[in-house]
C-alpha positions as CSV (number, residue, x, y, z in Angstrom):
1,X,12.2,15.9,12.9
2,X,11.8,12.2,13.4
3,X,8.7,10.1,12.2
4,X,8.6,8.2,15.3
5,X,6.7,9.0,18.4
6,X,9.0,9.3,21.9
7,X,7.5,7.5,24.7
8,X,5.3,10.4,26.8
9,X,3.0,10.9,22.9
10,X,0.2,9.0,22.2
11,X,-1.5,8.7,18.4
12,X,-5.1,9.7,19.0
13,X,-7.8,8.7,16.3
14,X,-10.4,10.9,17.2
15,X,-11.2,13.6,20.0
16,X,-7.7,14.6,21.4
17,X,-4.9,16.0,19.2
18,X,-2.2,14.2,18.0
19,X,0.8,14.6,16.4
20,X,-1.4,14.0,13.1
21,X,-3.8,16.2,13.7
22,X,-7.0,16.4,15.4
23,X,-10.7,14.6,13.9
24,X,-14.0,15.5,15.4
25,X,-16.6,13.1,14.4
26,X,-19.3,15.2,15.3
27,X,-18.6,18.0,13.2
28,X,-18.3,15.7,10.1
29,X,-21.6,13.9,11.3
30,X,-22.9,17.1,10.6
31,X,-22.4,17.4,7.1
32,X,-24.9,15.9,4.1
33,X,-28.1,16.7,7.6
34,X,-26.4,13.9,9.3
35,X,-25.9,11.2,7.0
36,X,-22.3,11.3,5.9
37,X,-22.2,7.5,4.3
38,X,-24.8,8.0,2.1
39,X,-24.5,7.1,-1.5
40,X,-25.0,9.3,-4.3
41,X,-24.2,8.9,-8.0
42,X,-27.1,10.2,-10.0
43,X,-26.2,13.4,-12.3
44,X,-29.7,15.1,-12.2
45,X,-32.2,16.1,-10.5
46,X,-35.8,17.0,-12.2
47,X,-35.4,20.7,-12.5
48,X,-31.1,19.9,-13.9
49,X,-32.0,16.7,-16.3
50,X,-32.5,18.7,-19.7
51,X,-30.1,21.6,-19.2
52,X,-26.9,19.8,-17.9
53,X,-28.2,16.7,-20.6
54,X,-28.2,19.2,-23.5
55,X,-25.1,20.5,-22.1
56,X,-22.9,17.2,-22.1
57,X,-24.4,16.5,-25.9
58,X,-23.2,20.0,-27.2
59,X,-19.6,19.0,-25.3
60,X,-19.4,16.4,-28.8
61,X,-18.1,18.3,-31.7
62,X,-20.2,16.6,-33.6
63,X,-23.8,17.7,-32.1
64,X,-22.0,21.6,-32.3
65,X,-21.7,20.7,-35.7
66,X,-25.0,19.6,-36.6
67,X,-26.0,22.6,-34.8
68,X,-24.7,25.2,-36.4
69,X,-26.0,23.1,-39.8
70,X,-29.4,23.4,-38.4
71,X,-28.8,27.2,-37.8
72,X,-27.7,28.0,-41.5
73,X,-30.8,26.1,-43.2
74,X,-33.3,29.0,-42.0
75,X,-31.5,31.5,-44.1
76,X,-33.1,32.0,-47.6
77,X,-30.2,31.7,-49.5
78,X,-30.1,27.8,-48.3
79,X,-30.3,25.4,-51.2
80,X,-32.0,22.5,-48.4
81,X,-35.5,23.1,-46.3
82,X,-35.3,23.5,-42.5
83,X,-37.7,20.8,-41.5
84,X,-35.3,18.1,-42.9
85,X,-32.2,19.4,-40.7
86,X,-33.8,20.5,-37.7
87,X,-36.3,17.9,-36.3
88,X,-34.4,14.8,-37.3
89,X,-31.6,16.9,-35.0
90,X,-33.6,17.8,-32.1
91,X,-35.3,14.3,-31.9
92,X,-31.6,12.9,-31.6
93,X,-31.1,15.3,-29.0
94,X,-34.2,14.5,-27.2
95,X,-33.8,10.9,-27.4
96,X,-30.3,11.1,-25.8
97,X,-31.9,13.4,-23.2
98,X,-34.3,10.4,-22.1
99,X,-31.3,7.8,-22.8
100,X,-29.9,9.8,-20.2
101,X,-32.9,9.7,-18.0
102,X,-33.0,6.5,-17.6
103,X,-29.6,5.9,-16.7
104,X,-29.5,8.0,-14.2
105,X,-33.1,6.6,-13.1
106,X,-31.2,3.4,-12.8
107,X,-28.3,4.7,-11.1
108,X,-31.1,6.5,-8.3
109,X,-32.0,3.1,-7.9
110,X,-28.8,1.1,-7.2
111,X,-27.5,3.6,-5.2
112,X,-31.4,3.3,-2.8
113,X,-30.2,-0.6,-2.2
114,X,-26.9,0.2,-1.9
115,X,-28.1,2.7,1.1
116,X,-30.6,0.2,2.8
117,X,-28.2,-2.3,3.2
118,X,-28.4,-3.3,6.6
119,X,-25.2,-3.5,9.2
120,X,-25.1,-3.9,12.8
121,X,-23.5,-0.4,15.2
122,X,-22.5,-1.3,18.5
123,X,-24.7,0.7,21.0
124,X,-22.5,1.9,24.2
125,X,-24.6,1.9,27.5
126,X,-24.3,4.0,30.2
127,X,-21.6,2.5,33.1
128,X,-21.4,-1.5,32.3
129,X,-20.6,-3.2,29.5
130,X,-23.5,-5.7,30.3
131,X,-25.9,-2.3,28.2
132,X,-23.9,-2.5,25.6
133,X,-25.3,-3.9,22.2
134,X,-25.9,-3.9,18.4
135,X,-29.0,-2.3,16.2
136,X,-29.5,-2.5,13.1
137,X,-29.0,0.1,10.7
138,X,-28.6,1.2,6.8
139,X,-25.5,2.1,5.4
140,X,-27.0,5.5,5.1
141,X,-27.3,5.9,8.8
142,X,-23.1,5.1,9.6
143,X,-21.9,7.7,11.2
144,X,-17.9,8.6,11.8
145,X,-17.1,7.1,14.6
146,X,-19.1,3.9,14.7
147,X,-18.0,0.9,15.4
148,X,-19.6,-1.5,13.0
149,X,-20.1,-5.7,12.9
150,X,-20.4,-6.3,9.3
């Protein structure tokens, strides 16, 4: 099969099919409640912060170590008390927990003016070109399919 097109095919970008394939802009508008270009970075939410924080710190070998440590302290046999092993772990823990807080407080934040930076889409009138225009929009609001004057 040759990777040229004969004269009676056309390459379509969107809407008709093509010898590439076909791309509805619509359906992927749909996607994300209609805002496909929007930015997101952040790892957690408020109800996913601590769980999938604690997670990532037990991923270090170390912290599995330190907890297992902390585990075998509350067994009588142990020659060293509890209270020395366990809180200074779990205030680690909890202090990388808010470490990670913050970052990803920070990231929520970059990625909100990365979203409202403003663009102009050209706006196609009805019959003449004389309707046609731009508005200004957020980065959030690009849709596929724009046509954008940056």
């Amino acid at each position: 099969s040759s990777s040229t097109l004969r004269g009676d095919e056309r390459l379509v970008i969107f809407g008709e099919a093509s010898k590439c394939g076909t791309a509805f802009p619509n359906e992927v508008n749909r996607k994300n409640g209609r805002r496909p270009n929007r930015l997101r970075t952040t790892k957690f939410t408020l109800w996913t912060w601590l769980p999938k924080s604690l997670y990532s710190q037990f991923r270090r070998m170390a912290n599995v170590y330190f907890l297992f440590i902390s585990v075998i302290v509350f067994f009588e046999w142990s020659p060293k008390s509890w209270e020395a092993k366990v809180f200074p772990f779990m205030f680690v823990l909890f202090w990388t927990a808010l470490k990670d807080l913050f970052e990803d407080m920070r990231r929520r934040r970059d990625d909100d003016i990365e979203n409202n930076q403003k663009c102009l889409r050209l706006t196609r009138g009805s019959s003449t070109d004389a309707d046609d225009g731009f508005e200004e929009i957020t980065w959030a609001e690009v849709l596929v399919g724009d046509v954008l004057y940056i």
